[in-house]
C-alpha positions as CSV (number, residue, x, y, z in Angstrom):
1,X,109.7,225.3,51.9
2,X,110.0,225.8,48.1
3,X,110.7,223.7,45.3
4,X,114.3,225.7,44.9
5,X,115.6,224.2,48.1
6,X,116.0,220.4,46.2
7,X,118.5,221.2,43.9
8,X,119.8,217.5,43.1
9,X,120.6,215.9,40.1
10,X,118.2,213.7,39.2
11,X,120.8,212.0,36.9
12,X,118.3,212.4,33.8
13,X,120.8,210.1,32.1
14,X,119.9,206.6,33.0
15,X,117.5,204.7,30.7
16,X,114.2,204.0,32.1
17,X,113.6,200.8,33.1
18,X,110.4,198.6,31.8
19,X,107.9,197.2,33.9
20,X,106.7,195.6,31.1
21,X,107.3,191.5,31.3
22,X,110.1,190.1,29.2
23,X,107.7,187.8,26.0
24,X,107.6,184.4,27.5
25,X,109.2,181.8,25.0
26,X,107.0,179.8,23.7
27,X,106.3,176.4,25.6
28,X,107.2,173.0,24.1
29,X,103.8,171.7,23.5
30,X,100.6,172.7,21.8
31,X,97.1,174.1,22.8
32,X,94.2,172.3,23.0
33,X,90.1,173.2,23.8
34,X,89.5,170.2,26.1
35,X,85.9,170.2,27.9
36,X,86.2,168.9,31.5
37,X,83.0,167.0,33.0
38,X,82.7,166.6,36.6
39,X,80.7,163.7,37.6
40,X,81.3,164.8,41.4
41,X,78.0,166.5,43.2
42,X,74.9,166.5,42.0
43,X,74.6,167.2,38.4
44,X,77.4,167.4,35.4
45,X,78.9,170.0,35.4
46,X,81.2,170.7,32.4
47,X,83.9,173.7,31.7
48,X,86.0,174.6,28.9
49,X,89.6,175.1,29.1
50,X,92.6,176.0,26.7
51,X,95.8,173.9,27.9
52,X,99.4,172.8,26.6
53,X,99.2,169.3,26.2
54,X,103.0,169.4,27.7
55,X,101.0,170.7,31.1
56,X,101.7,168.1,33.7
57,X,98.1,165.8,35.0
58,X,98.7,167.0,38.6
59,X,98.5,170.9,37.5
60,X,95.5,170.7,35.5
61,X,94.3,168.9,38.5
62,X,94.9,172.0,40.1
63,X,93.3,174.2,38.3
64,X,90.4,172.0,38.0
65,X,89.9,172.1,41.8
66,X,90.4,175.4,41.6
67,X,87.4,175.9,39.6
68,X,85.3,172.9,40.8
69,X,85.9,174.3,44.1
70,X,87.4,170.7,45.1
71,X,90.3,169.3,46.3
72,X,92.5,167.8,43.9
73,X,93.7,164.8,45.7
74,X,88.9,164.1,46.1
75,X,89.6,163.4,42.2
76,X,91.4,161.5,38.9
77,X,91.1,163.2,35.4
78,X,90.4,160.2,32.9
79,X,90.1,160.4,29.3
80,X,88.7,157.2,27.0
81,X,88.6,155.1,29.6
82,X,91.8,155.3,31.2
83,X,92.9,157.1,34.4
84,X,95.4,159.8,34.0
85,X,98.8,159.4,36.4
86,X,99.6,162.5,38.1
87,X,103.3,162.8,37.1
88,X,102.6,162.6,33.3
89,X,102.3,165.2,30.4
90,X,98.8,165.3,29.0
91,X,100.2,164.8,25.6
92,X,101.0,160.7,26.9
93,X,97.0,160.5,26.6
94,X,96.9,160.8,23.2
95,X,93.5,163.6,23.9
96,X,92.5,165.5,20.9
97,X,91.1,169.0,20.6
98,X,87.8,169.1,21.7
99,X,88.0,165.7,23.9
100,X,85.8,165.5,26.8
101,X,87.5,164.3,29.7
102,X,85.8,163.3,33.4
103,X,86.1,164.1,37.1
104,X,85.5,161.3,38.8
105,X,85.7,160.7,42.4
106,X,89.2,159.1,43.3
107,X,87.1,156.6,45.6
108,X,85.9,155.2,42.2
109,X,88.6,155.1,39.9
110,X,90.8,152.6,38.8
């Protein structure tokens, strides 16, 4: 078989398709350096993330498990004192750039 034998138009017309992502638009909040302190297991151990304050609790709980290796639902996120609710933004805590905010073992919190 030789390469004569496929004589079909390849159609050389069509544009070429991107597999390039379209730019995601921009979300509605901003970023913040937060530095998240687990209190659970022996020892603090404390990470620092970039997130959108807009960024729902229960998904940074995610990701925090994630990289705690716990499961979210073992934990509260809490931030001066108060414990975040799952269902809110972060920006309804008021958290700064640079806060510290706590693990802490949903047995415990309040």
């Amino acid at each position: 078989m030789s390469f004569d034998e496929f004589d079909e138009d390849l159609g050389g017309e069509e544009p070429v398709k991107s597999k390039t992502p379209a730019a995601k638009t921009p979300s509605a909040g901003k970023k913040l350096t937060l530095y998240f302190m687990s209190t659970i297991g022996p020892g603090e151990k404390k990470e620092k993330l970039i997130v959108n304050d807009a960024n729902r609790v229960s998904d940074i709980k995610q990701t925090l498990g994630n990289l705690y290796g716990l499961d979210p639902n073992d934990f509260h996120i809490s931030s001066g004192g108060v414990t975040m609710d799952e269902n809110s933004q972060l920006k309804d805590y008021n958290v700064s750039d640079g806060d510290d905010i706590l693990l802490i073992p949903a047995s415990t919190a309040g």
